[in-house]
C-alpha positions in Angstrom: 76.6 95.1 102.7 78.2 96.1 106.2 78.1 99.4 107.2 81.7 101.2 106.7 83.3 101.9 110.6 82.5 105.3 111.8 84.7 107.4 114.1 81.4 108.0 116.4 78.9 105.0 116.5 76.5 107.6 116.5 77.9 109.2 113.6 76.5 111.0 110.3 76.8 108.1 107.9 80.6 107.8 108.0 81.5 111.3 108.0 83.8 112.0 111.5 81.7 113.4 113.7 83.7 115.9 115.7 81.2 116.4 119.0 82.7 115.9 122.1 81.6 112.0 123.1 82.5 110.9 119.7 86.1 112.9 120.0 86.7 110.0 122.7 86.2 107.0 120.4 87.5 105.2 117.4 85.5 102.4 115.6 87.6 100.6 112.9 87.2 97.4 111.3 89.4 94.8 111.7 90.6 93.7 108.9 91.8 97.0 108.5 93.5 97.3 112.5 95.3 93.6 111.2 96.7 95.6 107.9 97.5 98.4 109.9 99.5 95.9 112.3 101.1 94.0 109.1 102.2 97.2 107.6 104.1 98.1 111.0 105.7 94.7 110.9 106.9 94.9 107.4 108.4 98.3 108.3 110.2 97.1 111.2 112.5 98.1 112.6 111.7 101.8 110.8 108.4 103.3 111.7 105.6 102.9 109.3 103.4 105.1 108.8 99.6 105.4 106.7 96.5 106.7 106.7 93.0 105.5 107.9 89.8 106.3 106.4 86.2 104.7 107.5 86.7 102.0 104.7 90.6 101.5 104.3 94.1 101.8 105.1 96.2 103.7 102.7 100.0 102.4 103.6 102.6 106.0 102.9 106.1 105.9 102.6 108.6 107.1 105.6 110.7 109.4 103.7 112.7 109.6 107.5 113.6 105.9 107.3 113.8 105.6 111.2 113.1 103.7 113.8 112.6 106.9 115.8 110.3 109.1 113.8 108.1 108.8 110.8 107.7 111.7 107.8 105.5 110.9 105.1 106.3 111.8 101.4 104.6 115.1 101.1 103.5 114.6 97.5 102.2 111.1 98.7 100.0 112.4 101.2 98.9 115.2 99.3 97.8 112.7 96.7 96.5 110.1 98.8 94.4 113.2 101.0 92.6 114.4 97.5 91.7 111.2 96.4 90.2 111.0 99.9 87.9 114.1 99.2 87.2 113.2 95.7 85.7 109.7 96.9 84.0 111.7 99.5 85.6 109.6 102.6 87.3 111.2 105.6 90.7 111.3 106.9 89.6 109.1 111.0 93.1 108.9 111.6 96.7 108.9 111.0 98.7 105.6 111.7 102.5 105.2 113.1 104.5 102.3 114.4 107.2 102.6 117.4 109.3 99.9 116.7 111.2 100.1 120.1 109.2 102.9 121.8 106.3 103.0 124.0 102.8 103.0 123.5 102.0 106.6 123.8 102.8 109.9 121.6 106.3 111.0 121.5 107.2 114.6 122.6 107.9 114.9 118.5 104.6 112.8 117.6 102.4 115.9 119.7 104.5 118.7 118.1 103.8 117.4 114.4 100.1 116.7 114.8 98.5 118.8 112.3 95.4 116.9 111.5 93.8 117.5 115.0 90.1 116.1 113.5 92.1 112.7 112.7 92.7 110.2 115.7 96.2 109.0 116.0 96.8 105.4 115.9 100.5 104.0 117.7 101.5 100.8 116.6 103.8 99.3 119.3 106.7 96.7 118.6 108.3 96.6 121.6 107.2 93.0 121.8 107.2 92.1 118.0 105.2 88.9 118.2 102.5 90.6 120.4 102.3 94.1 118.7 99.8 96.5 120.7 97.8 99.1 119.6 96.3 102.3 121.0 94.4 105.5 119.7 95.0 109.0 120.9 93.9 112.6 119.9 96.4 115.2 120.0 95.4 118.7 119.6 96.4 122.2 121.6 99.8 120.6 122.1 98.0 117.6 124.3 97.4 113.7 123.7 94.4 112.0 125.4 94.4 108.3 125.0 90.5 107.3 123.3 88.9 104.4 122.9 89.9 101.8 120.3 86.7 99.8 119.1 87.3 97.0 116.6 84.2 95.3 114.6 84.3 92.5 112.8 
């Protein structure tokens, strides 16, 4: 059986490891970056928006229903972040697509980062049959583009 990604290589066994050289890393697998890319194509042209653990994407619904700005359904996430804990997997990162937008953190994407531990994955769609992805973290109000790793 393959080992589940890990946000740090050198992680503890697929909890997120929160020192500083695995802050600047994400390590997903790639069947689950490719549903990650689907789901932002099937949203289109709203955001989408989900959740990443170290084994699986959880797809959530844009209550916003925009191609400017994502909310997820509170009672969704809520759900969907318990069944995380009971499981005993991690939250690695929070996923959004910008349909038209560019391929960094909106002004509105840093303000409403509240999961600072979680890496932020941008779907972009400016080119819809070449979608591109990055990873950022966003904490004290900043966003530093990391390093997206896929493993097959």
């Amino acid at each position: 059986m393959a080992q589940p990604p890990l946000l740090c290589e050198e992680g503890n066994g697929g909890s997120a490891d929160t020192t500083p050289e695995c802050l600047v890393n994400l390590t997903l697998e790639a069947r689950i970056l490719q549903e990650v890319i689907e789901h932002a194509k099937a949203a289109y042209p709203n955001e989408g928006c989900g959740l990443v653990s170290g084994t699986r994407f959880i797809p959530m619904p844009n209550i916003a229903q925009s191609a400017s700005e994502f909310e997820m359904d509170p009672a969704e996430l809520i759900k969907a972040l318990r069944e995380l804990r009971t499981e005993g997997e991690e939250l690695v990162a929070i996923y959004h697509s910008h349909p038209h937008g560019p391929l960094r953190p909106s002004k509105t994407d840093i303000e409403r980062a509240y999961y600072p531990e979680a890496a932020h994955l941008i779907v972009s769609l400016a080119e819809l049959e070449h979608p591109r992805v990055a990873a950022f973290r966003i904490a004290n109000g900043e966003a530093l583009e990391i390093e997206l790793r896929a493993i097959v």
